[in-house]
Structures are given as structure tokens and as C-alpha cells.
LOZA-830144 format. One record per residue (C-alpha): residue number from 1; residue in three letters; x, y, z. Coordinates in steps of 0.1 Angstrom, whole numbers, plus 5000, padded with zeros to 4 digits. Layout:
N
NODE;NUM;ALA;X;Y;Z $
...
***
This chain:
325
NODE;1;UNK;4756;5041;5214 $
NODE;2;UNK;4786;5031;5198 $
NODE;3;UNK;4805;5056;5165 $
NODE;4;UNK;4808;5043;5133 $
NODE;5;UNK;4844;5032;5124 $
NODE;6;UNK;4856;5057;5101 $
NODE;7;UNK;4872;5048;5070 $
NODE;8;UNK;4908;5058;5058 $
NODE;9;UNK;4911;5091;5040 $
NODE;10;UNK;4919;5067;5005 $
NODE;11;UNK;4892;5045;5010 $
NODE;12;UNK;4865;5078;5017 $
NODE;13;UNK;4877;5093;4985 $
NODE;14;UNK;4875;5062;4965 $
NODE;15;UNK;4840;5057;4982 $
NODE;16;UNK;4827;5093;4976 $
NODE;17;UNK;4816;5092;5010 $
NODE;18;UNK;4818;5121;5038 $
NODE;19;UNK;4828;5119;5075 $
NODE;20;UNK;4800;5114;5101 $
NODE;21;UNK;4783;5150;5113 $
NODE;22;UNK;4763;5158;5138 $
NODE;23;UNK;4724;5165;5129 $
NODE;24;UNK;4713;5202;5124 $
NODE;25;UNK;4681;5218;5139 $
NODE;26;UNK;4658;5232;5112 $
NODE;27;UNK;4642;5265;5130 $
NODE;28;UNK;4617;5283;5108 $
NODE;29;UNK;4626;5320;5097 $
NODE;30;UNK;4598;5334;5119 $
NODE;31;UNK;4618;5319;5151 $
NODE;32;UNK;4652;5333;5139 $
NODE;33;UNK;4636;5370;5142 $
NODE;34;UNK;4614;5363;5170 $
NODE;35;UNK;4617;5393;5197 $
NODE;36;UNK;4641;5390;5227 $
NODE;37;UNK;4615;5379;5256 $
NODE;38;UNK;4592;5362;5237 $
NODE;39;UNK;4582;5322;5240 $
NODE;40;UNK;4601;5307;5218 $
NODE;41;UNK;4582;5268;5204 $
NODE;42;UNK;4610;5243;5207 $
NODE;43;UNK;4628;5234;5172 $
NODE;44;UNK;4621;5212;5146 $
NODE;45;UNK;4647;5181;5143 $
NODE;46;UNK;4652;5166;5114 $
NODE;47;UNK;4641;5125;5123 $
NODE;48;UNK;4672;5100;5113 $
NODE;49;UNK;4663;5079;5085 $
NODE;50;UNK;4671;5047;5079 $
NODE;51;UNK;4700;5036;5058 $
NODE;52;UNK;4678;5021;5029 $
NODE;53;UNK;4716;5011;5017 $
NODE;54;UNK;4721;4982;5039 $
NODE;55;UNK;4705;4952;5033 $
NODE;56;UNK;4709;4915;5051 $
NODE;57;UNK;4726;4885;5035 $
NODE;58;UNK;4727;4854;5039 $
NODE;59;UNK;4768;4848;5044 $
NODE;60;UNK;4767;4814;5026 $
NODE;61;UNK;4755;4833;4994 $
NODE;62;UNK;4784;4867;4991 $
NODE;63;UNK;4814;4849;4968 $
NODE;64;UNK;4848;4860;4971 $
NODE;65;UNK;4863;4895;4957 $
NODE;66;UNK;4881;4879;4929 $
NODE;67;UNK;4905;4912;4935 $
NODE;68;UNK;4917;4906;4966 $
NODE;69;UNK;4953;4908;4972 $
NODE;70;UNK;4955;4891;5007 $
NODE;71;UNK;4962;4858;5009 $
NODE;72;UNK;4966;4850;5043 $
NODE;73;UNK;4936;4855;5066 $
NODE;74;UNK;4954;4840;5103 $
NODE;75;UNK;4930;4819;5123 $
NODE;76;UNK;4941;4837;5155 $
NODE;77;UNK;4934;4869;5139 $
NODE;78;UNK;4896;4857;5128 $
NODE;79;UNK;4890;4839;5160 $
NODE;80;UNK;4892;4870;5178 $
NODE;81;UNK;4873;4890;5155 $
NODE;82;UNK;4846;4868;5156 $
NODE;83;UNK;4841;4867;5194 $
NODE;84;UNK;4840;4905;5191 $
NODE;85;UNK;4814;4901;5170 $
NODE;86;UNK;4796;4883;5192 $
NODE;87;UNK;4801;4906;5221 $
NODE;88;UNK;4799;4941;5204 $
NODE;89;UNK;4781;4934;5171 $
NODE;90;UNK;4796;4945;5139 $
NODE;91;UNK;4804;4979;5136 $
NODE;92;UNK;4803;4984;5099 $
NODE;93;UNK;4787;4969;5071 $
NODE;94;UNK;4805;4947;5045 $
NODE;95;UNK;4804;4960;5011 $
NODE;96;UNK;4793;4939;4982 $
NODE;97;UNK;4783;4947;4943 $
NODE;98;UNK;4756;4924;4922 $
NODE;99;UNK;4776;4905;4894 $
NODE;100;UNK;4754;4886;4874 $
NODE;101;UNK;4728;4883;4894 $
NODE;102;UNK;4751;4873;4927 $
NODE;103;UNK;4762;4895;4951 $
NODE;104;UNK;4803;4894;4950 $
NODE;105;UNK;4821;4909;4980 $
NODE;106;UNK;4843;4943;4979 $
NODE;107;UNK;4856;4949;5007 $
NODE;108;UNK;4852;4937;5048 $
NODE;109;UNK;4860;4897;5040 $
NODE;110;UNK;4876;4897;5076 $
NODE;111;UNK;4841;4908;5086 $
NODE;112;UNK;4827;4886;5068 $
NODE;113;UNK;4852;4855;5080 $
NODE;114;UNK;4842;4864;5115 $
NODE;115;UNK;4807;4863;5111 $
NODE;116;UNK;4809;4828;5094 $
NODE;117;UNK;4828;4815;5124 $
NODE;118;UNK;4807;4830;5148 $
NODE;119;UNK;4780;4812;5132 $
NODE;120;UNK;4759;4838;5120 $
NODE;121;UNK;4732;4832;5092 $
NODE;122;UNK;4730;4868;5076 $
NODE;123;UNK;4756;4899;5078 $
NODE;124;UNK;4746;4933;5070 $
NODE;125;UNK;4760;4947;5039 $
NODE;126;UNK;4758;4980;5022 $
NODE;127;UNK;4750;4978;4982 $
NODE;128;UNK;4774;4993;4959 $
NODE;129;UNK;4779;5001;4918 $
NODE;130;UNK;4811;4994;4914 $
NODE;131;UNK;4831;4984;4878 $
NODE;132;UNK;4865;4959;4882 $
NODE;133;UNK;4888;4981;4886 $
NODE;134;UNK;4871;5002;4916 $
NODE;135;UNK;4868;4968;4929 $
NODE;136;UNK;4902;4965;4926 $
NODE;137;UNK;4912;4996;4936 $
NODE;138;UNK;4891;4993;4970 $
NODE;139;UNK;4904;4966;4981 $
NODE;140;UNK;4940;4977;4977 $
NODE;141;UNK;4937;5007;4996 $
NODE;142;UNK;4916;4988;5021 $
NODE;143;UNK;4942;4963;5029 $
NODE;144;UNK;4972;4985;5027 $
NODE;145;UNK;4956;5012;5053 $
NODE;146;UNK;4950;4982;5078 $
NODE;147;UNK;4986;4971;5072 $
NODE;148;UNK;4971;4934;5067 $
NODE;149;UNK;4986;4926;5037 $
NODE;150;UNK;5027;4916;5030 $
NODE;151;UNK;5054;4937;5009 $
NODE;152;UNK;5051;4909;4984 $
NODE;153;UNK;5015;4905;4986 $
NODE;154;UNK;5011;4946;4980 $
NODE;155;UNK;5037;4943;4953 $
NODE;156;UNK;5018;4916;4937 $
NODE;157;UNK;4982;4941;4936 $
NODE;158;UNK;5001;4968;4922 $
NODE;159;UNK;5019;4946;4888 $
NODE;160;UNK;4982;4928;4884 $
NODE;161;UNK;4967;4961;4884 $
NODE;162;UNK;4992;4983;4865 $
NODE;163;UNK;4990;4949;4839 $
NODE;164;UNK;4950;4946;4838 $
NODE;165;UNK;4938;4982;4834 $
NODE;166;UNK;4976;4996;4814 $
NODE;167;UNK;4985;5023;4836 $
NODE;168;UNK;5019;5032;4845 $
NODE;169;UNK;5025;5036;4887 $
NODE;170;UNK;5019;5074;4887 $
NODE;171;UNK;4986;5065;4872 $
NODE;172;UNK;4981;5043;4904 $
NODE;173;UNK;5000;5060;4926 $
NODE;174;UNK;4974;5088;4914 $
NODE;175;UNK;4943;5068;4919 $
NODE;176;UNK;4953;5056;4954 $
NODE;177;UNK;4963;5091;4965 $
NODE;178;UNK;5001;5075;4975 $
NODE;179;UNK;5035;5086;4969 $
NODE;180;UNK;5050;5067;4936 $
NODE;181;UNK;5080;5059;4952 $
NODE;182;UNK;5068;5038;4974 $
NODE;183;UNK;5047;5016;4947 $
NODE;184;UNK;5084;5012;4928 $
NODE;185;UNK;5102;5005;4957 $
NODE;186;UNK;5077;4977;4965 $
NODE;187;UNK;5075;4966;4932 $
NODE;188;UNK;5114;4965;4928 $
NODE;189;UNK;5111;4931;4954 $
NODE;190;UNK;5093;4909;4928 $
NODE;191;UNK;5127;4913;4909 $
NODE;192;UNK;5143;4891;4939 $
NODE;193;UNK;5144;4852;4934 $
NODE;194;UNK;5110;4834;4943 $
NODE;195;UNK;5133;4816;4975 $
NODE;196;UNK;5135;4849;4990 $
NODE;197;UNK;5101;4861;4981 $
NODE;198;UNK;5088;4832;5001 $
NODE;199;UNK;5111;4846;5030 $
NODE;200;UNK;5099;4876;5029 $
NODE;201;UNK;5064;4863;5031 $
NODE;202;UNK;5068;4842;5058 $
NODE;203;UNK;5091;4868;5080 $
NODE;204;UNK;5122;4857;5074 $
NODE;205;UNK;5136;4884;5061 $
NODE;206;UNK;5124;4919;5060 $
NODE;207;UNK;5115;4943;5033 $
NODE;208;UNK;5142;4958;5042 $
NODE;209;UNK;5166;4928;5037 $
NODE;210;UNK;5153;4919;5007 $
NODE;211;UNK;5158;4957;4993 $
NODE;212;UNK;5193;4956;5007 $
NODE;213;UNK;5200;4928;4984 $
NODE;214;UNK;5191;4937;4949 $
NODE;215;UNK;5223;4958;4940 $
NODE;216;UNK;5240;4922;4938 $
NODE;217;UNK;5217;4917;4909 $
NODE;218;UNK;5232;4875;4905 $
NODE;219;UNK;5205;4857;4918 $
NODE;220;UNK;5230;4830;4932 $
NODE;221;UNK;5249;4862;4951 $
NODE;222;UNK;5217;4869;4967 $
NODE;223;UNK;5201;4836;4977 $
NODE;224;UNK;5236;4832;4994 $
NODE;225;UNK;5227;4864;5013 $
NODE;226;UNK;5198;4857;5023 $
NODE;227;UNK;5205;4826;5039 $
NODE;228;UNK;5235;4843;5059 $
NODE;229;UNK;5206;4868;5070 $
NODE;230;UNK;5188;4840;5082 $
NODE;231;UNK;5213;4817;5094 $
NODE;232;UNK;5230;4844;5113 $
NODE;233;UNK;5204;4875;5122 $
NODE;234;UNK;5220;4899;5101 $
NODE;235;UNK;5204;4936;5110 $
NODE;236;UNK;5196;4955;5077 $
NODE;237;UNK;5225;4975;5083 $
NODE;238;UNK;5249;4948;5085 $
NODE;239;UNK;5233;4933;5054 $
NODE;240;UNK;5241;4965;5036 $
NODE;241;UNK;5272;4969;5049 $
NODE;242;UNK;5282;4938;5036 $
NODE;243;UNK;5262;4936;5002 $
NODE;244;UNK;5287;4967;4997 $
NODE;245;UNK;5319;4956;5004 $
NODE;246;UNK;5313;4924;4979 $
NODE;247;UNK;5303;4950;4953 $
NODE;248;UNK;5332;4973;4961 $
NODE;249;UNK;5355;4937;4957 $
NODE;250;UNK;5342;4930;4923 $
NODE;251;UNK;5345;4964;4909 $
NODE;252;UNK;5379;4972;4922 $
NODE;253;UNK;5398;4944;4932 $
NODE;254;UNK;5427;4965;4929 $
NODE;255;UNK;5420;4983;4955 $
NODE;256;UNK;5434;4980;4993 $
NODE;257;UNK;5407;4977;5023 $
NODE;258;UNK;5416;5004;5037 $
NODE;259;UNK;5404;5023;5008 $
NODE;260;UNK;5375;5001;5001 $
NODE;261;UNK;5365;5010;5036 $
NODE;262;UNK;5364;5046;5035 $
NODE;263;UNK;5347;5048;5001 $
NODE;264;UNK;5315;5024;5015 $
NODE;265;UNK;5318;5049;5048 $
NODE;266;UNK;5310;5081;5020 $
NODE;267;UNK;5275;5086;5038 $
NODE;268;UNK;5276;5119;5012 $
NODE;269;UNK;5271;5094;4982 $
NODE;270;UNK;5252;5065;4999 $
NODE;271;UNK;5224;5094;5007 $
NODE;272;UNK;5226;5111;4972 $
NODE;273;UNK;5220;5076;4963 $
NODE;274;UNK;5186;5070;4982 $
NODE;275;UNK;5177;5103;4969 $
NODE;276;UNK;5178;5093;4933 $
NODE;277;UNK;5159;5059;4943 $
NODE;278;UNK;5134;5081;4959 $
NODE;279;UNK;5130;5107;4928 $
NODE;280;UNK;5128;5083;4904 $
NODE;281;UNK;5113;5052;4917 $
NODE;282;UNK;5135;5026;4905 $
NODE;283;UNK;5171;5013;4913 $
NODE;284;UNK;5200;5037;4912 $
NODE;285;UNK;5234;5029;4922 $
NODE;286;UNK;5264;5054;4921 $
NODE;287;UNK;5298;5036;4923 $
NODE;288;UNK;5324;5054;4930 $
NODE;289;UNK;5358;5058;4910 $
NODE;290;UNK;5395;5072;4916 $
NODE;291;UNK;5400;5108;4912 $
NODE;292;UNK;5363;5119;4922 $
NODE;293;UNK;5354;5099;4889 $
NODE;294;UNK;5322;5074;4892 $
NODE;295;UNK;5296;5063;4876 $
NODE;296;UNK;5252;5063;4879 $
NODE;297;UNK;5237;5031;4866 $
NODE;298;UNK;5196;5035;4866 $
NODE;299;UNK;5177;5002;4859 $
NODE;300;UNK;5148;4999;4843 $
NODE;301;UNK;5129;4965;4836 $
NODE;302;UNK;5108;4974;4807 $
NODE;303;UNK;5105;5001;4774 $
NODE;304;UNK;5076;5018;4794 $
NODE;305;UNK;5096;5022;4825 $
NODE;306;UNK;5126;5035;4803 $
NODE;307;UNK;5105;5064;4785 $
NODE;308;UNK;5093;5075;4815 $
NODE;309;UNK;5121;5072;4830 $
NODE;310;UNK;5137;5095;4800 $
NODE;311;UNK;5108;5115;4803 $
NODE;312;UNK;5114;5123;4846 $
NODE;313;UNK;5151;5134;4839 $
NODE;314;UNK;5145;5153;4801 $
NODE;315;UNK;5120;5173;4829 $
NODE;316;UNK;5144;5178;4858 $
NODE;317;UNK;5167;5194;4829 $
NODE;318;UNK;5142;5214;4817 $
NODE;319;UNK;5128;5226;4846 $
NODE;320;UNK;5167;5233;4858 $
NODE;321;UNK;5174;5253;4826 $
NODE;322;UNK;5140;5276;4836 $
NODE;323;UNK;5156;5280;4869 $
NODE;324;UNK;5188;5288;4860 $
NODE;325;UNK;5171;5312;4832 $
***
């Protein structure tokens, strides 16, 4: 008997579903007070029913999730999925809603990929109500819990979303029970040059990279970069390393080496940095001045972004007054 594959803890909320249990015996009152010695007539079990849920479509006949955010399904990946398939079976339905009359996939289009190479006629699927942006929502969480889907790819999800349905990212971050920070930080890459979007979508360059290089802000500055990355196998580190020392060299020119290399070696401010990054979900940079004197400079790319940006430090001042109170 094979276990049902159990979904991530996103997903199940989004779903309304709950984890697999075990069945219960049903005993009658009479048997719970029955008299030590006495026979005692076996329990009732409950029978299983069958899931009236899941139906059997004809795969030629489910379209496409117009929501879905992956856009790379790898043949290796499906070829091997489908000769599981055909040596295990499918393990869990695919999900699908009725859009005018037509069912329309939600979520399991590997699944349902496989099965079309494996040359089935019908998949099983399990019948859902579902409105456009549960749709949308589903198949988000579905593809970032599996890891299938590229930073650029996942970044691209989160702007259509956060532009169809006008929510900010803590709305989303709220729906998708994940941490805002790391829908900024993802969202911060589509700021990059397309050239090095491409990159990162082809593995090239990691998210990493490509995150290292946005305090250049000059699009020439960074396609240069990343083709040193490339050309060369810069490590993350290195690339940051270096993205600072040309920043340090354009703000203070003055300044000897020696001194430009103990101020990027300040681990204090570089992790005070990635704190403020972290807290407030967007880019921060702190350059540092003579005489303990520096500067913040926080970006934001849009009015929205700006009030609540206003809105998250007006707060951490409040709520530092209360303390202090």
C-alpha cells in the first residue's frame, strides 16, 4: 500500500485540507461499560469511502494554468517522471477547476506532462472551486516548495501578482505564509539588466551574483561585472569584494588603499547593512565617511514602496519611544 504524498504546510493551508489520520473504531457506549470478564463483540469500523472528489480526464482535454510561473519543464526531468509513472502509478491527483465549461489545470502539470508522455489516455484529477487568484496563489507556493522554479522566474510571480490583484508584498508575503524579506530581496533582481536576468536564468550567474551587483546601480557597471563573473568564476564573495572597492573608488577617490581597504574589511557595518536589507526588504547601503561620519541611502522603486517604507521606520520610532518610555 503506498502513503499519499503529503502536501507542503503553504499549499495545505491554501487548500483547507488536513494531514492523513489513521481510522477510528466506533464502539457503542454499552461496550465501553461492559464488565471486566465479559465477551466483548468485536468493534464497529467505520468502512473507507470513496473519494467522490476525483474524477478521470481525458489528458488531451485539461488546458494549461494560465498562472503558472514556471517556464521551463526539462525533458530529462519529465522523462523520468513519466517512467515512474509507469512503474509506481501516480501518487496524487492533479488538481483542476471548470472555467467555462472546460476543466483548466491548478496545479500537478509535471504530473500531468508525465502522463502525456507515458502515453496515458486519462489522469485522475481531484475537482476544485477555485477564483484567479487562488489559482494563482496555488501554484506559487506549489512551485516554490518543490524548488522547481528560478529566482527570476519566482520574482516574475510575485510583481504579476502584487500588479493583478493590488496588494503590497506583506499582503503576499501574508497569503503565502513567507517571510517578506525574501519576496523583496527576489523582487529587487528584476531591477538588474535583462542580459543578466537571462544569466541568471540559464545558471550563469547565481542569485547571489546578481544581488552582489545591484549597489553599482549603472547598468553598463554591472553588465561589465557580470561578464567578469562569467569569464573568470568569480565566487560571490570575490564579486562583493570587488563591487566594493569600485564603489569605495568612486566615492572617495581621495582616499589611499590602504584605507579603502580597511573600511570595506568593517564586517561591523557590512552586517548592520544586511540587517537593514533584511528589516526593510529593499536595498540599503551605508557608506562610510571620515571621522565616523557616513551616510544610509534606502531605495525604493515606486510611491507605494516609499509610504510603506515611511510607514516601517515612523513604527520602529514609535515603538522605540514606547520602549524607552
Amino acid at each position: 500500500m503506498t502513503r499519499k504524498k503529503r502536501l507542503g504546510r503553504g499549499l495545505e493551508n491554501l487548500l483547507n485540507t488536513t494531514r492523513d489520520t489513521e481510522p477510528l473504531e466506533t464502539i457503542s457506549i454499552s461496550q465501553a461499560f461492559v464488565q471486566p470478564g465479559a465477551q466483548v463483540p468485536p468493534p464497529v469500523v467505520e468502512a473507507e469511502k470513496p473519494d467522490e472528489d476525483i474524477v478521470h480526464l481525458n489528458v488531451y482535454e485539461i488546458e494549461d494554468n494560465p498562472f503558472q510561473p514556471r517556464r521551463v519543464f526539462g525533458e530529462t526531468e519529465i522523462a523520468s517522471l513519466a517512467e515512474s509513472l509507469k512503474e509506481h502509478d501516480i501518487l496524487q491527483p492533479i488538481l483542476v477547476r471548470v472555467v467555462d465549461g472546460r476543466y483548466q489545470l491548478i496545479s500537478g502539470e509535471r504530473r500531468l506532462r508525465a502522463a502525456i508522455k507515458a502515453n496515458w489516455q486519462t489522469i485522475p484529477a481531484r475537482l476544485r472551486e477555485a477564483d484567479d487568484r487562488l489559482v494563482s496563489e496555488l501554484a506559487i507556493v506549489e512551485n516554490l516548495q518543490r524548488k522547481d522554479l528560478n529566482p527570476i522566474e519566482k520574482a516574475l510571480s510575485f510583481r504579476r501578482y502584487i500588479d493583478e490583484h493590488f496588494c503590497t508584498q506583506e499582503d503576499l508575503a501574508n497569503r503565502l505564509k513567507i517571510d517578506r524579506s525574501t519576496i523583496a530581496n527576489l523582487m529587487r533582481l528584476l531591477e538588474l539588466p535583462q542580459r543578466i536576468q537571462t544569466s541568471l536564468q540559464e545558471g550563469k550567474v547565481s542569485a547571489g551574483h546578481a544581488r552582489a551587483l545591484l549597489p553599482l546601480g549603472d547598468e553598463g557597471a554591472q553588465l561589465e561585472f557580470c561578464g567578469k563573473i562569467i569569464a573568470e568564476g568569480l565566487s560571490v564573495r570575490d564579486t562583493e569584494r570587488l563591487v566594493a572597492n569600485k564603489i569605495s573608488e568612486e566615492d572617495y577617490p581621495d582616499n589611499n588603499r590602504a584605507t579603502r581597504r580597511k573600511r570595506n574589511r568593517d564586517l561591523q557595518v557590512e552586517s548592520l547593512q544586511q540587517e537593514l536589507k533584511a528589516a526593510l526588504g529593499t536595498k540599503v547601503l551605508i557608506k562610510q565617511g571620515a571621522k565616523e561620519r557616513g551616510k544610509i541611502i534606502i531605495h525604493y522603486t515606486s510611491f507605494k514602496e516609499f509610504e510603506r517604507l515611511k510607514s516601517a521606520i515612523e513604527g520602529e520610532g514609535a515603538s522605540g519611544n514606547q520602549r524607552a518610555a
